[in-house]
Residue, then its C-alpha position, 0 to 999 in steps of 0.5 A: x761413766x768415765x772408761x777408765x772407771x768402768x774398766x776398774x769396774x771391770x777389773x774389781x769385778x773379774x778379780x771378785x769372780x776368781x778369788x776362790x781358785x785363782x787368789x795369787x791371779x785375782x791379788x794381782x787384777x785387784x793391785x792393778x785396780x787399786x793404782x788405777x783407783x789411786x791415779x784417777x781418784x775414783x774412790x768407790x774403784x778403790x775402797x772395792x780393789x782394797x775389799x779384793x786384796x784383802x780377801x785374797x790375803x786372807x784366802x792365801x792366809x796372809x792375816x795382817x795383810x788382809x786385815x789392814x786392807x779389809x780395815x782400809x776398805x771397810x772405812x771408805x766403805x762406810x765413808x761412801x755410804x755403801x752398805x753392801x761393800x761395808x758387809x763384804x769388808x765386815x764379813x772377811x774381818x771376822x774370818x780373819x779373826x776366826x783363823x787366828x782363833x779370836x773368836x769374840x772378835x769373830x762373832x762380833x764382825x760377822x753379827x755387824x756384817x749379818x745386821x747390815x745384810x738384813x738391813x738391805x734384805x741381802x738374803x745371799x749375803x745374810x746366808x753367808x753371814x749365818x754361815x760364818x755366825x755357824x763356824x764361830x760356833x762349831x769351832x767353840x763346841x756349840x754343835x746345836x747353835x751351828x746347826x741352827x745357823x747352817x739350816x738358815x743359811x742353806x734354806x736361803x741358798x736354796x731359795x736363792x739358787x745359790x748353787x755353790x753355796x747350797x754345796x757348802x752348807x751341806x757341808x757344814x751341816x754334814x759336820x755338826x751333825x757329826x760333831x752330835x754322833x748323827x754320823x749316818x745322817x752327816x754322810x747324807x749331807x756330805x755326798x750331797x755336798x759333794x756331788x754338788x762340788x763335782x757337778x759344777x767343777x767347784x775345786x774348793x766345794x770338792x776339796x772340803x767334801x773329801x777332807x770331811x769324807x776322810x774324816x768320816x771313814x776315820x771315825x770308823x777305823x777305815x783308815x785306807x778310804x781316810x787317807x785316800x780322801x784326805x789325800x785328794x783334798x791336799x791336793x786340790x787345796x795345793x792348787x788352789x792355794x789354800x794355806x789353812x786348809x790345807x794345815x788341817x788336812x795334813x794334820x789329818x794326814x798325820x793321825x790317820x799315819x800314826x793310827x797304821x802304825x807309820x808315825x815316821x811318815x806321820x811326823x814329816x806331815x804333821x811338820x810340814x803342817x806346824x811349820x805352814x800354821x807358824x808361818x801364817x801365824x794361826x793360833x788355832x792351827x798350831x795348838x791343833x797341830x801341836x797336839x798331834x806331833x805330841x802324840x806323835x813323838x809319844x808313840x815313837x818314845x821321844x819324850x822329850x819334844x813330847x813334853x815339848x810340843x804338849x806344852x806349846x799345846x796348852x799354850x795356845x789352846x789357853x790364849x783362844x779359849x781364856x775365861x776373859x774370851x769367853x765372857x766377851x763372847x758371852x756379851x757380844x751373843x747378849x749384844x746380838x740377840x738384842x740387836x737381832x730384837x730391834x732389826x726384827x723390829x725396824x724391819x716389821x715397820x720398813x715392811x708396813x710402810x714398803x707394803x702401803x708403798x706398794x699397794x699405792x704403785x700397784x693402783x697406780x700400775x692397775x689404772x694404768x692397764x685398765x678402766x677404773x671401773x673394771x679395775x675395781x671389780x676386779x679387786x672385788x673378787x670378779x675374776x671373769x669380765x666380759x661385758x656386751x655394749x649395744x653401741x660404740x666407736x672404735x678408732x685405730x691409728x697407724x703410721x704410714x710407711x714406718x717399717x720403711x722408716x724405721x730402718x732408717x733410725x737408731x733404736x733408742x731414736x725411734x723410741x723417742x720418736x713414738x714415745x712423742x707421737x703416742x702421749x700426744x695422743x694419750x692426752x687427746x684420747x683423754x681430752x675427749x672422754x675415750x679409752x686407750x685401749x692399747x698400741x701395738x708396735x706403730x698401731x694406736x687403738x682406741x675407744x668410745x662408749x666403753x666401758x661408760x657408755x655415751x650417746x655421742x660415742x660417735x662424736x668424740x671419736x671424730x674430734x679426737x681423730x681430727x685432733x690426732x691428724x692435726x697433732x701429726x702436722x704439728x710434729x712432721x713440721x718440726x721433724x727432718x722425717x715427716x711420717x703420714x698418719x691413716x685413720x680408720x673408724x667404725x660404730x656397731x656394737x663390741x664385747x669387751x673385757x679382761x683377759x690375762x691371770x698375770x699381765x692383764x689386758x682390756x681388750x674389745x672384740x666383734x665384728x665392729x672392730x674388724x671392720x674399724x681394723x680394715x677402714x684403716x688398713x685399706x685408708x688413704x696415708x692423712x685421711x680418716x676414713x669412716x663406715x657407713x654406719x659411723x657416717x650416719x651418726x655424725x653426717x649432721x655435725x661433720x663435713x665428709x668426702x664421700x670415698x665411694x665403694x671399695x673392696x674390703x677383706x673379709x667384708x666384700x664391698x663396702x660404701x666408705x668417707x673420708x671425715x673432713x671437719x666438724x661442721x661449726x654451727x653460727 
């Protein structure tokens, strides 16, 4: 990939990273992104830089803003065939129109953004989704639907480890079940949440746990643990720069002034608030806040901005919650279930044929690691295989001096270089009727007579040693850094079988394979050296060096030969 391209990467991806605390820093990252993109046409750098700003817009409240960019994104997304940044766009459209309190449009961007995560199985982005289907909900009253929606997405937060997004829906389900007068129950949850927030210094988490907390105590007339809480929250919505949140928290503020007594004070609150909702032109936010600085101006006798104020309540009230909203929102929950039908529907076929996919790679993988013939009992339900063969031939090939060699390469070079040697050996090894059983660094293994047995177990391992030795010479001569090869082989009886639960391994052991172990490890480098007992077998049909007696580890003297050829009958 081109650097400049990664480095956008890089800058979309830091900006993604500290959006919720940091969006003014983020916005910035994500501009600079966005030129880079622009000056070098990298058109995935761009559609991501635009889906940044347009959720740092929308985090710092700036709606229009945010709008027009998550629209711009969304489109090239869609143009590019990226799913995954199409939800991403889709979902930030929705909380845009939920914050200016259309909440039709809401729910139909978060269902499209919910319909394409589960398309692609995305179980993160598909809680986020059902989270944000849950607010629309909240917010319209239909505290049972919300609930039904946070308990889906905290269950695939969990399950997902998601820990950050475990701490907010707890939250939310804290507040529906306040909304249904559990308020013990909503406590649990939002201590949880809480705890969460302050475990992994999540500043937001934090801050949304204390203004809901407040909200707690305000319900039980404690005004002072109220105030404290929503106080604490202001703050750290301050910091992090989140305008909506904190318009509702001075709100809060405010009625709880006014419930002591203090409506002056309350008032310079709940102005602070309508002058910071009008600013980001939040229809909800300032019908809300309406409504508290009308109650306000009654308790202090000013009847007239009273008057005023409820007016501008209803006002506002009336053009979110309209009988012509409230039937498209009627249709598109219609539309979603319908919708919800065939992807459940699609995703029962996507899943048949994904699972007959899978079952045919896992074969394939099976054979890969075993015999066929053990494969099969296993399927059939044998879960120990440990089988005795009277006679075999075991072959271990190692390279000579490869420690040494190795330093000498790159990684990705000696990779290559074994790659090359070993599946040259595979098809020998397959060639000549044996059983790979297993490489082990720059050691090969291998086996006749197991797990079919055959007389000339003996035979096909001497030709496919040979083979090997000439494989390795046509190799060295094409190589700047020839290697030698040593062999060593020995005929006896082995048990063999399957060890493992998880990754499972055939496997040989016995006495024979030892001693085939140590006729190549005390082997000469280009030499196949041979026990007695595999010599006594093949002295008819091969020409052998007769090597003499050598001293083995663990099996004192030993008589041993070197295999030469194969001796060709006229």
């Amino acid at each position: 990939m081109n650097d400049v391209f990664v480095t956008i990467d890089d800058l979309n991806e830091a900006a993604w990273e500290c959006r919720n605390e940091r969006p003014k820093q983020a916005l910035e990252i994500s501009e600079n992104a966005f030129r880079l993109s622009q000056e070098h046409a990298y058109k995935k750098g761009t559609a991501y830089s635009q889906r940044n700003i347009g959720v740092c817009h929308y985090l710092l409240a700036n709606y229009e803003e945010a709008l027009s960019e998550s629209t711009d994104a969304l489109m090239m997304f869609e143009e590019l065939g990226d799913k995954l940044g199409a939800a991403t766009a889709l979902n930030t459209i929705g909380n845009v129109y939920q914050s200016l309190g259309d909440y039709a449009n809401a729910l139909d961007f978060h269902t499209k953004s919910l319909s394409l995560r589960q398309t692609m199985r995305d179980k993160h982005g598909e809680s986020i989704s059902l989270n944000n289907i849950g607010n629309v909900y909240q917010k319209l009253g239909d505290y049972q639907n919300a609930l039904n929606c946070y308990e889906q997405s905290l269950k695939l937060k969990q399950d997902g480890g998601d820990k950050v997004g475990e701490g907010a829906a707890l939250m939310n389900i804290a507040n529906a079940y306040f909304q249904l007068a559990q308020k013990d129950v909503a406590l649990d949850y939002y201590l949880k949440s809480l705890e969460i927030a302050q475990s992994l210094q999540d500043r937001r988490g934090e801050a949304n746990a204390f203004l809901n907390i407040g909200s707690f105590y305000h319900s039980l007339q404690d005004h002072q643990n109220a105030l404290d809480c929503n106080l604490k929250a202001l703050d750290l919505f301050k910091e992090i720069e989140d305008k909506n949140s904190a318009i509702t928290t001075l709100c809060n503020i405010g009625i709880i002034l006014n419930d002591t007594g203090d409506s002056d004070t309350a008032l310079d609150y709940l102005k602070s608030a309508l002058e910071l909702a009008e600013e980001i032109n939040s229809k909800e936010l300032i019908y809300d806040t309406c409504k508290a600085l009308s109650e306000t101006y009654e308790l202090k006798g000013d009847f007239k901005n009273a008057l005023e104020h409820h007016k501008l309540y209803h006002q506002f009230k009336e053009e979110v919650f309209s009988e012509d909203a409230r039937k498209r929102l009627r249709g598109l929950e219609a539309k979603f279930e319908l919708e919800k039908v065939e992807r459940e529907k699609e995703i029962y076929r996507l899943k048949n044929v994904e699972l007959k996919a899978e079952q045919e790679k896992s074969e394939r993988l099976l054979l890969n690691i075993l015999p066929k013939s053990v494969a099969q009992r296993l399927k059939q339900g044998e879960y120990v295989i440990a089988d005795y063969f009277k006679e075999a031939t075991v072959l271990f090939a190692d390279l000579v001096g490869f420690t040494t060699f190795s330093a000498r390469f790159k990684p990705e070079t000696l990779v290559v270089i074994l790659n090359e040697i070993f599946s040259a050996f595979d098809e020998i090894v397959e060639k000549f009727g044996l059983e790979k059983i297993k490489t082990i660094g720059d050691a090969y293994m291998a086996v006749s007579g197991v797990p079919i047995v055959r007389a000339d177990h003996a035979e096909a391992v001497a030709q496919a040693a040979l083979q090997m030795m000439n494989e390795m010479s046509r190799i060295n001569a094409q190589s700047d850094a020839p290697m030698s090869l040593r062999i060593g082989v020995n005929s006896g009886p082995v048990v063999a079988g399957v060890i493992g639960t998880k990754k499972f391994i055939y496997d040989l052991w016995g006495d024979t394979v030892n001693t085939a172990s140590r006729m190549e490890s005390h082997g000469n480098p280009n030499e196949v050296q041979v026990t007695e007992a595999t010599y006594q077998l093949l002295r008819d049909k091969f020409i052998f060096e007769k090597r003499g007696t050598i001293e083995v580890k663990g099996k004192g003297v030993m008589q041993t030969y070197f295999l030469k050829e194969k001796i060709e009958w006229q």
